[in-house]
ZAMARGU-4260 file (C-alpha; in steps of 0.2 Angstrom, whole numbers, plus 5000, padded with zeros to 4 digits):
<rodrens>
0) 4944/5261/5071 | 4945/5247/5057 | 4939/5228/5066 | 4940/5212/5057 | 4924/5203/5059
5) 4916/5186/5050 | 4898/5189/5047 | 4895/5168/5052 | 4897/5159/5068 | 4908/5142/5068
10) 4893/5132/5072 | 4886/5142/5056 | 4903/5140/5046 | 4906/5120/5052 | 4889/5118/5041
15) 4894/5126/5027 | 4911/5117/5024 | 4901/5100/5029 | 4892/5106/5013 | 4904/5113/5002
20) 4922/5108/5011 | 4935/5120/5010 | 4945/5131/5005 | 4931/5143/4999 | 4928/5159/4996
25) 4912/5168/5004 | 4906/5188/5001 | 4894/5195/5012 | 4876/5203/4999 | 4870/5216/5012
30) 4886/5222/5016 | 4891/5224/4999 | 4874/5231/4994 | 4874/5243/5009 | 4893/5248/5003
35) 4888/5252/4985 | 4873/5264/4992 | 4883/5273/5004 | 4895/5275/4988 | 4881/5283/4977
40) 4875/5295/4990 | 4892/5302/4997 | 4894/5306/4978 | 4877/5312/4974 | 4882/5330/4975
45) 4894/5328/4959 | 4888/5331/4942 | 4880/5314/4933 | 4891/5304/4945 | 4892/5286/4938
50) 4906/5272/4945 | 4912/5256/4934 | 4916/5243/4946 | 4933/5236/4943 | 4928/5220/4937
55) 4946/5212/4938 | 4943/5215/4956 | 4928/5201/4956 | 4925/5194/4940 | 4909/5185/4944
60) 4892/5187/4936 | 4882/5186/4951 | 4893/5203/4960 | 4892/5211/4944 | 4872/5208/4943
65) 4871/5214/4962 | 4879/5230/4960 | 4872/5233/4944 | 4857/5234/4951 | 4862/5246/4966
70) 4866/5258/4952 | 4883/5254/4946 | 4892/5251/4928 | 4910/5242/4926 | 4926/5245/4919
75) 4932/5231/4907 | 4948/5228/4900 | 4945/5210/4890 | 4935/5203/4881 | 4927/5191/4894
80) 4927/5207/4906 | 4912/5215/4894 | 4906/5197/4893 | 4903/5196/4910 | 4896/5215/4911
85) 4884/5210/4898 | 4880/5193/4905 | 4875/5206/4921 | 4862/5216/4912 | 4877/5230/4913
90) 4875/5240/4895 | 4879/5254/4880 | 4889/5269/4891 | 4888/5261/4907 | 4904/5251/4903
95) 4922/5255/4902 | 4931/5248/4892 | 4950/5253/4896 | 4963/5245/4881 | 4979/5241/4884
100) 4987/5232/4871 | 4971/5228/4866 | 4967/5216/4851 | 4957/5221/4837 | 4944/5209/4842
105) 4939/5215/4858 | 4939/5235/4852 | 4926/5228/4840 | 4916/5219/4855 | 4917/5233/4866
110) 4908/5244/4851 | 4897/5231/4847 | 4893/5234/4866 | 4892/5251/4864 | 4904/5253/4878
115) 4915/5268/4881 | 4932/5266/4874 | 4948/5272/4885 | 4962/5274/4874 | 4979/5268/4882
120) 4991/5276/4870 | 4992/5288/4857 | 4996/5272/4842 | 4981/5266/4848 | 4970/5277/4839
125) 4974/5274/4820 | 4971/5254/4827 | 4954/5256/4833 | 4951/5266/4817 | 4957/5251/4807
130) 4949/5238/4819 | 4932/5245/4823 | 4931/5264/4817 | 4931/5278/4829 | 4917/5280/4840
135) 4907/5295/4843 | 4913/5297/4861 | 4931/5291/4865 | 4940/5294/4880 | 4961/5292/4882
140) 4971/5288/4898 | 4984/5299/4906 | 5000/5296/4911 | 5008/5312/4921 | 5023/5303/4921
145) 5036/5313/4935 | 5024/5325/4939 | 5014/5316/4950 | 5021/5301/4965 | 5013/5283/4961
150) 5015/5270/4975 | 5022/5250/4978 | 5008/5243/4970 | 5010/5250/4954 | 5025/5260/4952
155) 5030/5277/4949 | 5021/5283/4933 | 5034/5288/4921 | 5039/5267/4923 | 5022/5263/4921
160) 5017/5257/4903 | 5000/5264/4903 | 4994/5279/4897 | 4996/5297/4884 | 5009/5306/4891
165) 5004/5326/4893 | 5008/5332/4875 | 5002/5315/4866 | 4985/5318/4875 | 4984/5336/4868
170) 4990/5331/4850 | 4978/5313/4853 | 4961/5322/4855 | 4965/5336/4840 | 4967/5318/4831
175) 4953/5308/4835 | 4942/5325/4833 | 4948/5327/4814 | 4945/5307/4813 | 4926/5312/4818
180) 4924/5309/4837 | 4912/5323/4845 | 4911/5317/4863 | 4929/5317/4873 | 4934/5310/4891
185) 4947/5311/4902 | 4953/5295/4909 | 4969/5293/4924 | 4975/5278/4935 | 4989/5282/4944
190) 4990/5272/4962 | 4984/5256/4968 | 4978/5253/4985 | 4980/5269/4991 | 4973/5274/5008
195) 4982/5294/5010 | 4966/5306/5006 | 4974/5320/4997 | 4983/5308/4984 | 4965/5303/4977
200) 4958/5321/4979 | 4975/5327/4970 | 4972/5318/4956 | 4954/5326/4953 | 4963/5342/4952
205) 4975/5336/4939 | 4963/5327/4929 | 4952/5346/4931 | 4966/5357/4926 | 4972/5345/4911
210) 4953/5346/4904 | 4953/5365/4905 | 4971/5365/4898 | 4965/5354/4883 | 4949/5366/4880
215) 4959/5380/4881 | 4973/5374/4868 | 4964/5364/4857 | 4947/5368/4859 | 4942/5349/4862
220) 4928/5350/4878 | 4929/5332/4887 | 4912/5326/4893 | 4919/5320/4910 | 4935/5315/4918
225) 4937/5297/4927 | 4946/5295/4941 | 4953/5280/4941 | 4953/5268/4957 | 4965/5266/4968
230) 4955/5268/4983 | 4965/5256/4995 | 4957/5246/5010 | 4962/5247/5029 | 4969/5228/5028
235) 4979/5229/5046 | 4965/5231/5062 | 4968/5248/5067 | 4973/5255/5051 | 4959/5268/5045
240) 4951/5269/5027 | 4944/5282/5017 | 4928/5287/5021 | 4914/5291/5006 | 4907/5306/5012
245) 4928/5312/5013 | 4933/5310/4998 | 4918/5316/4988 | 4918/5332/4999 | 4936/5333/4995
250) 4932/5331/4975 | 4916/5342/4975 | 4928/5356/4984 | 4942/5355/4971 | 4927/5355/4957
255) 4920/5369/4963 | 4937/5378/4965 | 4943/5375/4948 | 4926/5372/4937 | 4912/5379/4945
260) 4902/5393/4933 | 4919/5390/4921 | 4917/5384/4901 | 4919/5365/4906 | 4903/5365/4920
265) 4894/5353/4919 | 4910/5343/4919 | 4903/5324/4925 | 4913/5313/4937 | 4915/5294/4935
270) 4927/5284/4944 | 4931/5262/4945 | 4933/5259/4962 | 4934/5239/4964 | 4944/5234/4980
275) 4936/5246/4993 | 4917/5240/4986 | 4921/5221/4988 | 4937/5219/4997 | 4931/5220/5014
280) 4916/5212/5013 | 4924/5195/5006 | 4934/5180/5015 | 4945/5163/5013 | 4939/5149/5021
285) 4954/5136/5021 | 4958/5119/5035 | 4972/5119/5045 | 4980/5101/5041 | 4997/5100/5046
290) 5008/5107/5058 | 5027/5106/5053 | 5040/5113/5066 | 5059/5116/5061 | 5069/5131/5062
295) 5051/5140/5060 | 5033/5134/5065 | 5023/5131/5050 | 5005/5129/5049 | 5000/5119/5033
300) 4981/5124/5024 | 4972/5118/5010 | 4972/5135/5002 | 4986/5139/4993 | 4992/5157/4984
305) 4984/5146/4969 | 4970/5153/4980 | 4976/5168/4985 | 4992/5176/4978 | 4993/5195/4987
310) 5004/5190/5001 | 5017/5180/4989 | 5017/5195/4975 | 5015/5212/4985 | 5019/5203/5003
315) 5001/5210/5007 | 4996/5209/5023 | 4978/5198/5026 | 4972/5196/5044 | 4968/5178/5051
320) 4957/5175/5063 | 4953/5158/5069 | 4934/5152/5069 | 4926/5153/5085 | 4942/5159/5096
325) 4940/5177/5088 | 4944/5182/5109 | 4959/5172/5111 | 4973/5180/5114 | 4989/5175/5104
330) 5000/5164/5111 | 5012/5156/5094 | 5022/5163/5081 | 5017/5152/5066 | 5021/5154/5048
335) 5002/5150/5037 | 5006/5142/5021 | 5000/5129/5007 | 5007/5117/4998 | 5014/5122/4983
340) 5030/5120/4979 | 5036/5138/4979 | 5046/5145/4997 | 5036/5161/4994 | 5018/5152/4996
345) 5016/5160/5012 | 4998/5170/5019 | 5008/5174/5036 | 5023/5175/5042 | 5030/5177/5060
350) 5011/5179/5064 | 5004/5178/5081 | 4989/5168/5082 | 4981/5158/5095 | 4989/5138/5095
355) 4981/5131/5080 | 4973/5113/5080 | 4977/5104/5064 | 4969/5089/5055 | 4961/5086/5036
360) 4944/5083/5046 | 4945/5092/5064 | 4957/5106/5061 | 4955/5122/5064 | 4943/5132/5054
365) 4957/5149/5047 | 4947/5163/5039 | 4958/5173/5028 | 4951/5192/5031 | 4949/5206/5017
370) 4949/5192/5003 | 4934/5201/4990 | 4944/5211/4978 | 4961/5203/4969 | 4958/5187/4978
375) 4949/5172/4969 | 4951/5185/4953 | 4971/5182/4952 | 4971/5164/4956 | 4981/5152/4944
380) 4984/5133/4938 | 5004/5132/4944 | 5007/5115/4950 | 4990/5109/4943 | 4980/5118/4959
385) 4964/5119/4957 | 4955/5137/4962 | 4944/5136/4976 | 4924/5140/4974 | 4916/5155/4978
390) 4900/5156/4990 | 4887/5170/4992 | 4879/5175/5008 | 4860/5181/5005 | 4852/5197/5016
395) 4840/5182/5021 | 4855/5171/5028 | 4854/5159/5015 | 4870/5154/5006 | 4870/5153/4988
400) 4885/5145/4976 | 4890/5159/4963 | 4905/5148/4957 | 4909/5130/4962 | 4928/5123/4965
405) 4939/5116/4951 | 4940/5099/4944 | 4954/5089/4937 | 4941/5087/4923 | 4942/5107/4921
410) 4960/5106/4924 | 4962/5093/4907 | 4950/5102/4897 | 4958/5113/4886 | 4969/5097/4881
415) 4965/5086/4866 | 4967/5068/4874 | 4961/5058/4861 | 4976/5065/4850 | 4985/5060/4863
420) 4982/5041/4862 | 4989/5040/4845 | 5004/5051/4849 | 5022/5045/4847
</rodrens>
C-alpha cells in the first residue's frame, strides 16, 4: 500500500517558510540515499550493473553529488547536463550522454568528458564523425517502432522521433565499426512513467534478442544494453509501484533465459531510472492566499505551474495534503490553482480536501506530494514567474539551501538594459 507522508511536522515546516517563505521545494537525503542503496542491491546479481540517473529528472548539483556517491552515474542530454555531472564529481564512462538533435558542440563536450555517446539516429553518425570523431565505444538508441505499445506520456513508438529503427541499427553498427568503433552498446527508451511490471522486463527481452540478432548478422558484440527508464511512481495513495527486488528478478530471469552461457555473456546491464529515485522523496511547499467562489470553489496558491507544470501538460495527478490536518477528513470540493493567466494552471481539480484557510501570512500551509522528479526541472519564466527555490533536508535534521528562489534581477539578466536607454 502506497501512503503519502511529509518527513516535517507544521511546527517544523512553519519555521522553515518563516526562514525561506514559500513556495519551495524540499527532497528528503536519507530517503533518497536509502532509495539509491536499495536500487544497487536489488540489481547486484546482474553483470556490471551501473545506473545513470536521469538528470532532467533533478538537475541539481547537490542530488547529483548525493547519488554520485551512493554509486550512481547520469544520463545527459545537453550540454549543461554533463556540466552538472561534472560539476558532481560524476566522470569518463559513468555518464550518458543520449543526443537528440544534438549540436556539434556538445558531442565534442561530451568526448572531451569521455562520456558514453548514445546515438539517436542513423544521420547522426557521419555528424559526430565530422564534429568530434567516433569514439571507441558508441552506443545507438532503438526505436521498435509498432512492435512494441508506448504509453500517454510519451506516445506510441513508431510517432516518437527518437531513435534507429530495426534495420538502421543493424546497417548503424556495420557503419560506425568500419568508421573504427571497437566497443558497441544497445540503448531503448520506450515508456514514461510506467508502473505495469512486465512492460519494463519486456523491454529487457527485446533489447537481449536485438543484441544477439546484431551479433549473429553482423558480427558486432554490444558491451551492454541500457534499459531506459520509464519506471513510473505510485502517485495516487493506494496505487502500488514497482518493487527493486521485482523487476531485477524479472530482468536476471529473462537474462539468464535468453544469454546465460551464450556468445554475448557477460552482456552488462545499465539503466536511467530518474523519477522512481527522487520522485517520491521530493515536495512543493506553497500558501494558500485566496479563496475565490463562483460556479466552482477555487483555492488560490503562491505556486504556480511556473512551479510545477505536470498537472497542466499530462493532467498528472499530485496528492495534497494540508499541513498538520493530515487526519482530517475531507469535507470541500476545491479547485488548487496559481496565478497565472492560463485556465489550465490548475494542481487539482474537483479535489476533496479538508476546508482550507487562506491568507498571504496565516493561510494554510499545501504540500504538493510526489514533487522530486519533473518538478522544479520543467519550471519556466511565462508571465515573468519566477521559479521557486529548492531546499534539502539533511539525515541530521538540518535544512540545507541547494538552490535559492528567483529574482526580478535574474529575470532581466539576459537583457541588455543599458542599450536599451539609447533605444528609439
Amino acid at each position: 500500500m502506497n501512503l503519502k507522508t511529509f518527513p516535517l511536522d507544521r511546527d517544523r515546516l512553519e519555521a522553515l517558510v518563516d526562514k525561506y517563505s514559500t513556495p519551495f521545494y524540499l527532497y528528503d537525503e536519507g530517503a533518497i540515499r536509502k532509495n539509491a542503496r536499495a536500487l544497487r542491491e536489488a540489481f547486484a546479481p546482474l553483470p556490471s550493473y551501473r545506473e545513470h540517473f536521469a538528470v532532467k529528472a533533478l538537475p541539481n548539483p547537490f542530488i547529483l553529488k548525493i547519488l554520485a556517491e551512493e554509486g550512481l552515474g547520469a544520463d545527459c542530454s545537453s550540454l549543461p547536463e554533463l556540466l552538472l555531472a561534472d560539476m558532481a564529481g560524476i566522470k569518463g564512462e559513468d555518464i550518458m550522454f543520449s543526443s537528440n538533435e544534438t549540436p556539434s558542440a556538445e558531442f565534442r563536450k561530451a568526448r572531451e568528458l569521455g562520456a558514453v555517446i548514445n546515438l539517436d539516429d542513423i544521420s547522426h553518425i557521419e555528424f559526430l564523425e565530422r564534429a568530434a570523431g567516433i569514439p571507441c565505444l558508441v552506443s545507438c538508441r532503438y526505436n521498435p517502432g509498432p512492435l512494441r505499445e508506448g504509453n500517454a506520456i510519451i506516445g506510441k513508438p513508431e510517432e516518437a522521433k527518437f531513435g534507429f529503427s530495426r534495420k538502421q541499427i543493424l546497417e548503424g553498427f556495420s557503419m560506425l565499426r568500419d568508421k573504427g568503433a571497437r566497443r558497441f552498446a544497445l540503448h531503448t527508451m520506450v515508456a514514461s512513467n510506467e508502473l505495469g511490471l512486465e512492460y519494463h522486463i519486456e523491454t529487457a527481452r527485446m533489447l537481449f534478442d536485438l543484441a544477439l540478432e546484431l551479433f549473429s548478422k553482423t558480427g558486432v558484440r554490444v558491451e551492454f544494453v541500457n534499459l531506459g527508464g520509464g519506471v513510473g511512481i505510485p502517485y495516487r495513495p493506494g496505487d502500488d509501484g514497482i518493487k527493486w527486488k521485482d523487476l531485477a528478478g524479472g530482468i536476471k530471469k529473462a537474462y539468464d533465459e535468453k544469454i546465460r552461457g551464450g556468445p554475448l555473456d557477460p552482456l552488462n546491464i545499465r539503466t536511467e531510472y530518474g523519477r522512481p529515485i527522487t520522485g517520491p522523496y521530493g515536495w512543493l511547499v506553497a500558501r494558500a492566499v485566496h479563496q475565490k467562489k463562483i460556479y466552482r470553489n477555487y483555492i488560490g496558491l503562491d505556486a504556480s505551474m511556473a512551479d510545477l507544470m505536470r498537472p497542466a501538460l499530462y493532467g498528472a495527478y499530485h496528492h495534497i495534503t494540508i499541513a498538520g490536518r493530515e487526519q482530517e477528513a475531507p469535507s470541500e470540493c476545491y479547485d488548487v490553482v496559481g496565478s497565472l493567466c492560463e485556465n489550465n494552471d490548475k494542481f487539482a481539480i474537483q479535489r476533496q480536501l479538508p476546508k482550507i484557510r487562506t491568507g498571504e501570512k496565516d493561510g494554510d500551509l499545501v504540500i504538493i506530494h510526489d514533487a522530486g522528479a519533473h518538478g522544479r526541472a520543467m519550471g519556466f519564466n511565462y508571465n515573468g514567474k519566477l521559479r521557486s527555490g529548492e531546499l534539502l533536508l539533511r539525515p541530521d535534521a538540518s535544512v540545507t539551501a541547494i538552490r535559492r528562489k528567483e529574482t526580478a534581477e535574474d529575470y532581466f539578466a539576459t537583457l541588455d538594459l543599458e542599450a536599451l536607454k539609447g533605444f528609439n
